[in-house]
N, C-alpha and C positions, 0 to 999 in steps of 0.2 A: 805452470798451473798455479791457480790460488787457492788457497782455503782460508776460510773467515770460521772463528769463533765466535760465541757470543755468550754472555752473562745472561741468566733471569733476575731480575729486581722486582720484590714484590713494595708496593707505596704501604707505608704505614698508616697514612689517612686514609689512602680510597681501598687499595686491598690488589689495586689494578699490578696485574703484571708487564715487563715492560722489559722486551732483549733492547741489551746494548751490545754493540759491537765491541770487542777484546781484545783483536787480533786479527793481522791477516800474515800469512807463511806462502812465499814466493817458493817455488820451487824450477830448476830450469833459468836461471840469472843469467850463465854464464853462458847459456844459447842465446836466451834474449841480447846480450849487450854483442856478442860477437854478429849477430842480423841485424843491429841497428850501427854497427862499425863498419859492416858492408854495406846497407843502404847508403851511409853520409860519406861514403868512398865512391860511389857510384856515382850520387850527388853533383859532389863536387867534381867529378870527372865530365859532367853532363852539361853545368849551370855555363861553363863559355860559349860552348858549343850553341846554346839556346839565345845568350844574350846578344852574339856576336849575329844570328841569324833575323831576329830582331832590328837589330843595327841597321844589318844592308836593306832591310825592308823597306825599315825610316826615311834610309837616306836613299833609297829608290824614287820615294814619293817627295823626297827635299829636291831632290834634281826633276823633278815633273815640273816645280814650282820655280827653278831656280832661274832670274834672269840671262837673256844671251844677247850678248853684242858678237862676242867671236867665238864662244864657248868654252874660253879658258878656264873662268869662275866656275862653268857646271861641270865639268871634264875634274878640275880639281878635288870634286868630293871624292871622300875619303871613310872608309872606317877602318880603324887600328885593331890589331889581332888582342886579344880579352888579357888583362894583367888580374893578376891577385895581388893585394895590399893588404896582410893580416891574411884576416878570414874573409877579406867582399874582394868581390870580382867585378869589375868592371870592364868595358870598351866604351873609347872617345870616339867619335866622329866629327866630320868636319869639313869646311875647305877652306881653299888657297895652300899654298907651299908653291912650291917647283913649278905645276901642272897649273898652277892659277898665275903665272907671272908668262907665259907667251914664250917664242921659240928661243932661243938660244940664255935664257935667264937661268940661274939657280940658285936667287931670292925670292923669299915669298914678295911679290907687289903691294901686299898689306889691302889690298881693296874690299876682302869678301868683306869685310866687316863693314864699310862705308855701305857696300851694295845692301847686305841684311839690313842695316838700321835704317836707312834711309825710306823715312815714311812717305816725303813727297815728292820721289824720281817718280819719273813714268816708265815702264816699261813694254816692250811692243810684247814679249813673251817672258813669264816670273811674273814674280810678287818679291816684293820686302818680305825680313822676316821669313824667309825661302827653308830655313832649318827649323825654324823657332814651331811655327805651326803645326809641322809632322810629330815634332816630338811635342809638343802640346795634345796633341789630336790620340796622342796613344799613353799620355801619364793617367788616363783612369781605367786603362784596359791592359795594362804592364804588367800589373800584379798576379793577372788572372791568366795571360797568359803564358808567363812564366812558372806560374803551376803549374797547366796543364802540359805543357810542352814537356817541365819537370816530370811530372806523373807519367807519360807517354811513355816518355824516354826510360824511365825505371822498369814501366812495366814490358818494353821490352827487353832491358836489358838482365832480367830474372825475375821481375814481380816485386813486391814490396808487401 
């Protein structure tokens, strides 16, 4: 709970009186900080689980787009389980490795990348650019969805 003081000031010239604020007295700190040290525990128990879901979305709609000759390239997509570095979380996505180099290989073949850049192949099925566009098509709706998913998620996991 708060409480605010305040001064009267009377003006010398006009006569007007005039509260200023003087003070404000928290009471209840040490409940507030310990609900806002379980919110950013919850938080952060939540933000992979969101990002990573995210992810496979993306790269659900990468592989709609992604060219196929044999289907190694679009078989090869990939999203990696969520890392923390400091305080930010991340998950990579991607392809090619193993699953992008065909049967008996356990080198990546190095191609996704020709196939993604590659602005004048023609392809019978895909597009160039097969990852770039998904995740283009959701850097201005990332933000917002990651709040809400955030908020979701707190509020079921005891409210906020």
């Amino acid at each position: 709970m708060a409480t605010t003081t305040f001064q009267t000031y009377t003006s010398k010239r006009t006569g007007a009186e005039t509260k200023v604020l003087t003070g404000i007295t928290l009471s209840g700190v040490d409940e507030l900080m310990a609900s806002l040290e379980g919110l950013r525990a919850r938080a952060e128990a939540s933000v992979p689980k969101i990002l990573w879901k995210i992810a496979e979305t993306i790269m659900t709609e990468a592989k709609r787009q992604t060219p196929v000759d044999t289907g190694n390239l679009k078989n090869s997509g990939h999203v990696k389980l969520p890392q923390w570095l400091n305080t930010w979380c991340y998950v990579r996505l991607g392809f090619g490795g193993p699953a992008g180099t065909g049967k008996g290989q356990t080198k990546d073949a190095g191609y996704a990348v020709f196939v993604h850049e590659s602005l004048t192949a023609h392809h019978r099925v895909g597009n160039a650019k097969y990852l770039e566009r998904p995740m283009l098509a959701w850097a201005s709706k990332l933000e917002a969805k990651i709040g809400a998913d955030l908020r979701a998620e707190l509020m079921r996991s005891g409210g906020y």
